[in-house]
C-alpha positions as CSV (number, residue, x, y, z in Angstrom):
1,X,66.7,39.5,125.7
2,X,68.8,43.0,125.6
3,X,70.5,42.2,122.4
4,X,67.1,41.3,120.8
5,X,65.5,44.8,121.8
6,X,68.8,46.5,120.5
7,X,67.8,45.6,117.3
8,X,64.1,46.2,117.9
9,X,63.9,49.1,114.8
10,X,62.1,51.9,115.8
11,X,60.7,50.8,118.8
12,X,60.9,53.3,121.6
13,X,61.6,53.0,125.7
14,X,57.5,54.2,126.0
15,X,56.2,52.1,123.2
16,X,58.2,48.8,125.0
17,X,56.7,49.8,128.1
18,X,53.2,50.2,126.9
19,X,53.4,46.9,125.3
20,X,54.8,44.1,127.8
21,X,52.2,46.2,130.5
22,X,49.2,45.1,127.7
23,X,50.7,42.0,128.0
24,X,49.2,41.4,131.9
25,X,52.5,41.5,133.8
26,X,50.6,44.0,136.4
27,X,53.6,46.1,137.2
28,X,54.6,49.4,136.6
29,X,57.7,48.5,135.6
30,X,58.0,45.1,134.7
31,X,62.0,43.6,134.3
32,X,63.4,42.6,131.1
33,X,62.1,38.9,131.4
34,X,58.8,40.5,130.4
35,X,59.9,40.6,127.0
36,X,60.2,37.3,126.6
37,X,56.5,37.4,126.0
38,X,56.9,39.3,123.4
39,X,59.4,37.3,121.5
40,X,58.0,35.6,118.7
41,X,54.2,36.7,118.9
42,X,53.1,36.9,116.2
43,X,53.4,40.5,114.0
44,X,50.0,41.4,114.1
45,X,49.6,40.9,117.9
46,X,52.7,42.7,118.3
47,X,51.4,46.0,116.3
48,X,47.9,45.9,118.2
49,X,50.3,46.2,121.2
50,X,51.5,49.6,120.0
51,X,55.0,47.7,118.3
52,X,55.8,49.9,114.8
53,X,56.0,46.9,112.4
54,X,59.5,47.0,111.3
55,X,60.3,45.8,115.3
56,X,57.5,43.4,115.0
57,X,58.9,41.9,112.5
58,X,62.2,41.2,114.3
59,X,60.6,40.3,117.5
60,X,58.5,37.7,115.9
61,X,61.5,36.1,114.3
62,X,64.9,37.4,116.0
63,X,68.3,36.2,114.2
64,X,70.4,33.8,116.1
65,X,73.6,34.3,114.2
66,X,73.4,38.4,114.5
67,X,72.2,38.1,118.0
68,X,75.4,35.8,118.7
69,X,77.8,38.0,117.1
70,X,76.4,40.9,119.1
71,X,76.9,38.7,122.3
72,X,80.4,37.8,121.2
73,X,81.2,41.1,120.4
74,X,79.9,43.1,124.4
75,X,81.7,40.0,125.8
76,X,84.7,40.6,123.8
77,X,84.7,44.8,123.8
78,X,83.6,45.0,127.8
79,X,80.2,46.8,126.4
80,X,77.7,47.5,129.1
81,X,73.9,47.4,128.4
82,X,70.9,49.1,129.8
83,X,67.9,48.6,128.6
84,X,64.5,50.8,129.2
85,X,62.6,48.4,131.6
86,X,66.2,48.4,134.5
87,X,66.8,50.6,137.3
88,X,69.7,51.4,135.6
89,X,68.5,53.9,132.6
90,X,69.3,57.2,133.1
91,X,66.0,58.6,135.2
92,X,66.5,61.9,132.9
93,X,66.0,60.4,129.9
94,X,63.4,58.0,130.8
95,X,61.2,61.7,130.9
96,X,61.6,62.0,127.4
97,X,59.4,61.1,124.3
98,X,60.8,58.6,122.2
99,X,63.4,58.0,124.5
100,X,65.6,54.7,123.1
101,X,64.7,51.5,124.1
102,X,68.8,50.1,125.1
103,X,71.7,52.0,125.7
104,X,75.2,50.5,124.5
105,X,77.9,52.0,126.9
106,X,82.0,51.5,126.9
107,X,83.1,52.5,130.1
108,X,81.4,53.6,133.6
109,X,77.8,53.2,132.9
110,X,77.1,54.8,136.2
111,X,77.8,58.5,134.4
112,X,74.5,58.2,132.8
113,X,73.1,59.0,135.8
114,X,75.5,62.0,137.4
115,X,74.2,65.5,136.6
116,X,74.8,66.4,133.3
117,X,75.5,69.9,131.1
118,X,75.8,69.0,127.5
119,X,78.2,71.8,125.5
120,X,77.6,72.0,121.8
121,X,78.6,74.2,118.8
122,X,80.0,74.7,115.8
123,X,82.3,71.9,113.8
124,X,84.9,74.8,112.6
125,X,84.8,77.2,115.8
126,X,87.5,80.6,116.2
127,X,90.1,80.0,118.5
128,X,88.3,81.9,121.0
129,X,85.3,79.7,120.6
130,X,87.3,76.5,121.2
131,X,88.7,78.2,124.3
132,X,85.7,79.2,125.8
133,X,84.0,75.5,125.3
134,X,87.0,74.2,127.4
135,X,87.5,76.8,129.9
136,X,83.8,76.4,130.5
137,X,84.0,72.8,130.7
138,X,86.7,72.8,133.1
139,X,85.0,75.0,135.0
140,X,81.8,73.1,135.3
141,X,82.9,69.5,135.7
142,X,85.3,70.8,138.4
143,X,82.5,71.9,140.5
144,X,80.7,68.7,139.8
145,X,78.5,68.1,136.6
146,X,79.3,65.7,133.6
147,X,79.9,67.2,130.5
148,X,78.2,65.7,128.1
149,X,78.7,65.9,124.3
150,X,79.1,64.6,120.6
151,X,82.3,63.7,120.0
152,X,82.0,65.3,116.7
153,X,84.9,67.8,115.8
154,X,85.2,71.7,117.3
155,X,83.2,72.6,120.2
156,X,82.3,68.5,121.2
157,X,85.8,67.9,121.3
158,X,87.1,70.9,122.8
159,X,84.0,70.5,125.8
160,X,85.0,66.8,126.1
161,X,88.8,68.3,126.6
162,X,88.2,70.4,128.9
163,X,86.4,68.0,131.2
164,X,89.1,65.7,130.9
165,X,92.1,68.2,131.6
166,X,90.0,69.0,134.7
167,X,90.1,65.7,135.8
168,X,86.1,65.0,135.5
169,X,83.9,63.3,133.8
170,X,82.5,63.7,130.4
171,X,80.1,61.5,128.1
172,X,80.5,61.1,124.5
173,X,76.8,60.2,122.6
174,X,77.6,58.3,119.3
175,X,75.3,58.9,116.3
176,X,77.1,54.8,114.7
177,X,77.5,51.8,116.6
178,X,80.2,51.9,119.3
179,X,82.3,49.4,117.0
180,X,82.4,53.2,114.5
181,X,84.0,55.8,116.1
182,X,82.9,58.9,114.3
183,X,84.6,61.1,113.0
184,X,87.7,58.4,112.8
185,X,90.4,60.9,114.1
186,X,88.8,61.1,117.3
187,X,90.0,57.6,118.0
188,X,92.1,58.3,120.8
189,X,89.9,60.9,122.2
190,X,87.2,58.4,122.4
191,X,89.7,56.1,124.2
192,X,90.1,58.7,127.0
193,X,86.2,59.3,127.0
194,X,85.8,55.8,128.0
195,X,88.4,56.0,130.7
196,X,87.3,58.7,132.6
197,X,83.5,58.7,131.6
198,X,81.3,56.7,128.8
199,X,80.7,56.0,125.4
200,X,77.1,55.5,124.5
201,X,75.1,54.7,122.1
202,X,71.7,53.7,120.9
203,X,72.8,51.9,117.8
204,X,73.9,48.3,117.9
205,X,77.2,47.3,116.4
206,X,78.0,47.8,112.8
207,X,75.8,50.9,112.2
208,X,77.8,53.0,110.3
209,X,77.6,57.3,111.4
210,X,74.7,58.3,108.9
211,X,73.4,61.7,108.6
212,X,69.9,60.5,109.4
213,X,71.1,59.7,112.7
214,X,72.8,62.3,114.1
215,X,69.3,63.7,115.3
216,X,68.6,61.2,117.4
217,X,71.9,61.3,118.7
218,X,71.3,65.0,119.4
219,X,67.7,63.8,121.0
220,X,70.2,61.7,123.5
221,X,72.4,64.2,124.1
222,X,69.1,66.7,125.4
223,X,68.0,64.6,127.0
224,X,70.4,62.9,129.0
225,X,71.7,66.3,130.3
226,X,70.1,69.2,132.7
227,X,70.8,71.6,130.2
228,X,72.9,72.4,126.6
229,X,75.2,75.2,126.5
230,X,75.6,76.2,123.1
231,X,79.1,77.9,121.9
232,X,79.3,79.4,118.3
233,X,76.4,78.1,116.0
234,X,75.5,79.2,112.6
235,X,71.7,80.0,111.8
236,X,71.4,76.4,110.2
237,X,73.7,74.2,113.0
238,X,72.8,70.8,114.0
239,X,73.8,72.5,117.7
240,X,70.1,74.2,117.5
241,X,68.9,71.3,116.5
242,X,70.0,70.0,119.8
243,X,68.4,73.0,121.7
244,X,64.9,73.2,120.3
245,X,65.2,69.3,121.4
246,X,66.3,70.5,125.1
247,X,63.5,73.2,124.8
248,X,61.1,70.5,124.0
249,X,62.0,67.9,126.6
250,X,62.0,70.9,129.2
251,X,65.3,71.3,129.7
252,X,67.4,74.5,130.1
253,X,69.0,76.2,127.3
254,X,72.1,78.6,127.6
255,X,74.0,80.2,125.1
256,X,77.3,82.3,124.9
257,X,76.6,85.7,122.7
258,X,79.7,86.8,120.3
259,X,80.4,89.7,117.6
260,X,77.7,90.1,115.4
261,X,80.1,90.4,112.4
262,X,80.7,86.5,113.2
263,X,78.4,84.1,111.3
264,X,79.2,81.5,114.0
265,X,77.3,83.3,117.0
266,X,74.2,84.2,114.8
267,X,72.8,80.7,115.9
268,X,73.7,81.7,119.5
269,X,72.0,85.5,119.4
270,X,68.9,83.5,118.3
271,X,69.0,81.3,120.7
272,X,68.7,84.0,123.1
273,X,66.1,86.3,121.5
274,X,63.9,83.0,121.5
275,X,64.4,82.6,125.4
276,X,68.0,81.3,126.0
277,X,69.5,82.4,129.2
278,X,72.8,84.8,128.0
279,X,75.7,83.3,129.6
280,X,79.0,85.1,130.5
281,X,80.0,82.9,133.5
282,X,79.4,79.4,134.8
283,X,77.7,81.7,137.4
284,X,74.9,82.3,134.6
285,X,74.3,78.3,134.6
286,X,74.4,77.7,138.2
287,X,71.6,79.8,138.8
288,X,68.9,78.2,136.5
289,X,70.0,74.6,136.9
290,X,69.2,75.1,140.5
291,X,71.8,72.2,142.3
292,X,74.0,73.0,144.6
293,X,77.5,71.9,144.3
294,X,80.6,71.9,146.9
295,X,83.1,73.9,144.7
296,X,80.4,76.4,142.4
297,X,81.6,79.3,144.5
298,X,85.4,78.8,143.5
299,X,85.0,77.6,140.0
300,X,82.6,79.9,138.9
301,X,85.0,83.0,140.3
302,X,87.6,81.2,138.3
303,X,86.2,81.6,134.7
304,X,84.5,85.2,133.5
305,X,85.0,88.7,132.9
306,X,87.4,89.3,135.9
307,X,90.2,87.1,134.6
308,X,90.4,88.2,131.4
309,X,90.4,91.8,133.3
310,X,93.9,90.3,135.5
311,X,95.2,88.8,132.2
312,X,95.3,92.2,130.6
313,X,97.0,93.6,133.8
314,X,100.2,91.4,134.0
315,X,100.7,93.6,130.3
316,X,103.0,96.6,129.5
317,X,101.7,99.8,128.0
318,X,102.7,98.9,124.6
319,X,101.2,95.7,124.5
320,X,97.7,96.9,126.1
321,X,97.9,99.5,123.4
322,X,98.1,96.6,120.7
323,X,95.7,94.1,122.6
324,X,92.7,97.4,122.9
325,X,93.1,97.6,119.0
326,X,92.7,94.4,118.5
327,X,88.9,94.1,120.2
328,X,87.2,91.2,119.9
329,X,87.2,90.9,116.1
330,X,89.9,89.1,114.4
331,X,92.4,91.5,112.3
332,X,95.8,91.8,110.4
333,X,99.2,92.9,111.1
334,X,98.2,95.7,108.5
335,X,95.4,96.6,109.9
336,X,96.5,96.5,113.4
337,X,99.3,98.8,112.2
338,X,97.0,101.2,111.0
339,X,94.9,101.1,114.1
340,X,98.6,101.2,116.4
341,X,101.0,103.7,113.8
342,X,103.2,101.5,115.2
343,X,105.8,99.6,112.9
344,X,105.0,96.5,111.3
345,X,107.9,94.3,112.8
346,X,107.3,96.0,116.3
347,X,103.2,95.0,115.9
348,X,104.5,90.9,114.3
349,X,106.6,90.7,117.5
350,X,104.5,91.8,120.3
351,X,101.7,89.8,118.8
352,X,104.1,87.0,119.3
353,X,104.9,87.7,122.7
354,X,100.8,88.2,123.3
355,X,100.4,84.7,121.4
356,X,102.6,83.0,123.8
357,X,101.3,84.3,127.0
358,X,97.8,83.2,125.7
359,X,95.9,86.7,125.0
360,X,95.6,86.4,121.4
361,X,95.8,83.5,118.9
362,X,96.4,82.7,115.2
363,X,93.5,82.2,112.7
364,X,94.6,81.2,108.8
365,X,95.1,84.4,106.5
366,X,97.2,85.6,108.7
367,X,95.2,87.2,111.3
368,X,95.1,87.1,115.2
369,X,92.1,87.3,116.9
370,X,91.6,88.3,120.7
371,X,91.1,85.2,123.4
């Protein structure tokens, strides 16, 4: 009955539940052998019960051989299902609208229903960007929350990093059919995903990773979570996307500010002239997601503006000298020698030095930019 609704097209968690209630059950949540009333009514029935007609169409007439190579396939691939009507779905997204009707999921299905913080951004983040997406989620699933994200390159993969170098867990929403990992490079980082969280995915096997489904995947990703942290977003990211869907299914929104000479934070700054909460510190996130956890004290001392503050410290004179011109904007060996008047081999080496100790880092062009 599971693999049936998977294929259901279009029909939603509230639309299913609507419709086997019609049916007389007489529960307020009736179990998945419910549906079997559904299962080859006819199509015009099924639309008078509130079923759009493309899943009427399948539910009136289901195919065996697809619905077999489905089965073959969880059986096969260790694929978990949970579908809208079980005790299972995540109680989170059961509050949203159109929330999907069956869940596909490759490793601990119980992660769905941990408290989640989704981090999203930018596809092509700075180096400091990418830094900050990990430090935070380090931060956060080390004091207890699931990091939640969309596998996609940047500022998904560098959140789902970070949650995994801290030893938590972290989800991974698909926008294809967990048989498509997307994009493919991500293949081993999807492996670990599933290891030490979940894969999941609305879409049943063999759906390739089109562009008209990545919004519903960012509908997931909202609402699975208690919040989205946004990291480096231009004016026209999918990442707002994902935020005007938190907004809308009540959730909290947070965003990081950055220069305004960088076109990657613009999406951020409007974030937070529309009503995002600024965030500097996990200590920012704590307070407006409202749950207490055993370690927030320490973690959220451990990432802010006080360590980059001690960082600076362990420095010598000359290389404070060089790290102050530097700021927070990226810059060149030639401009940083103009700023210094120091010599251009002294300025290449200590930026070395300042490279390896992790206070700056290489961009292409040749410049360095401040982490």
């Amino acid at each position: 009955m599971q693999l049936v609704l998977g294929r259901a097209q279009g029909l939603s968690a509230q639309q299913l539940l609507a419709a086997v209630q019609r049916t007389g059950t007489g529960t307020p949540r009736p179990g998945i052998a419910a549906v079997a009333a559904l299962i080859g009514e006819r199509p015009a029935m099924l639309r008078a019960l509130g079923v759009p007609p493309a899943a009427s169409v399948w539910l009136h007439a289901p195919d065996p051989a697809l619905l077999e190579a489905d089965r073959n396939w969880i059986v096969r691939e260790r694929i978990g299902l949970i579908d809208a009507l079980s005790d299972e779905y995540p109680p989170l997204l059961a509050q949203a609208s159109v929330a999907p009707v069956l869940l596909y999921v490759r490793g601990d299905a119980c992660s769905l229903r941990q408290p989640q913080l989704a981090i999203v951004g930018s596809r092509n983040p700075t180096v400091p960007g990418r830094r900050t997406a990990a430090q935070f989620a380090m931060c956060l699933s080390r004091a207890g929350l699931t990091i939640t994200s969309g596998l996609a390159l940047g500022i998904d993969a560098a959140g789902h990093e970070g949650a995994l170098a801290a030893g938590g867990q972290t989800i991974a929403v698909l926008g294809s059919g967990l048989d498509q990992i997307y994009p493919p490079q991500h293949g081993l980082l999807a492996a670990r995903i599933a290891a030490q969280g979940a894969l999941v995915s609305e879409f049943p096997r063999g759906t390739a990773p089109l562009r008209s489904n990545f919004p519903r995947r960012n509908r997931l990703i909202s609402g699975l979570s208690l919040g989205t942290l946004v990291v480096e977003a231009a004016r026209h990211s999918g990442s707002l996307i994902t935020a005007r869907l938190a907004l809308e299914q009540g959730r909290e929104v947070f965003a990081i500010p950055g220069s305004i000479h960088n076109p990657l934070t613009r999406g951020c700054h409007a974030l937070i002239r529309a009503g995002a909460k600024l965030v500097e510190s996990t200590q920012d996130i704590f307070e407006e997601i409202a749950i207490s956890f055993d370690k927030q004290d320490d973690m959220s001392r451990g990432f802010g503006r006080d360590r980059v503050t001690a960082a600076a410290a362990t420095l010598d004179k000359g290389h404070k000298i060089l790290l102050d011109a530097l700021g927070f904007e990226s810059a060149s060996v030639d401009t940083l020698v103009a700023r210094t008047g120091l010599p251009s081999q002294s300025v290449a080496s200590m930026l070395l030095v300042l490279e390896l100790q992790g206070a700056v880092g290489s961009q292409a062009g040749g410049r360095y930019v401040r982490l």
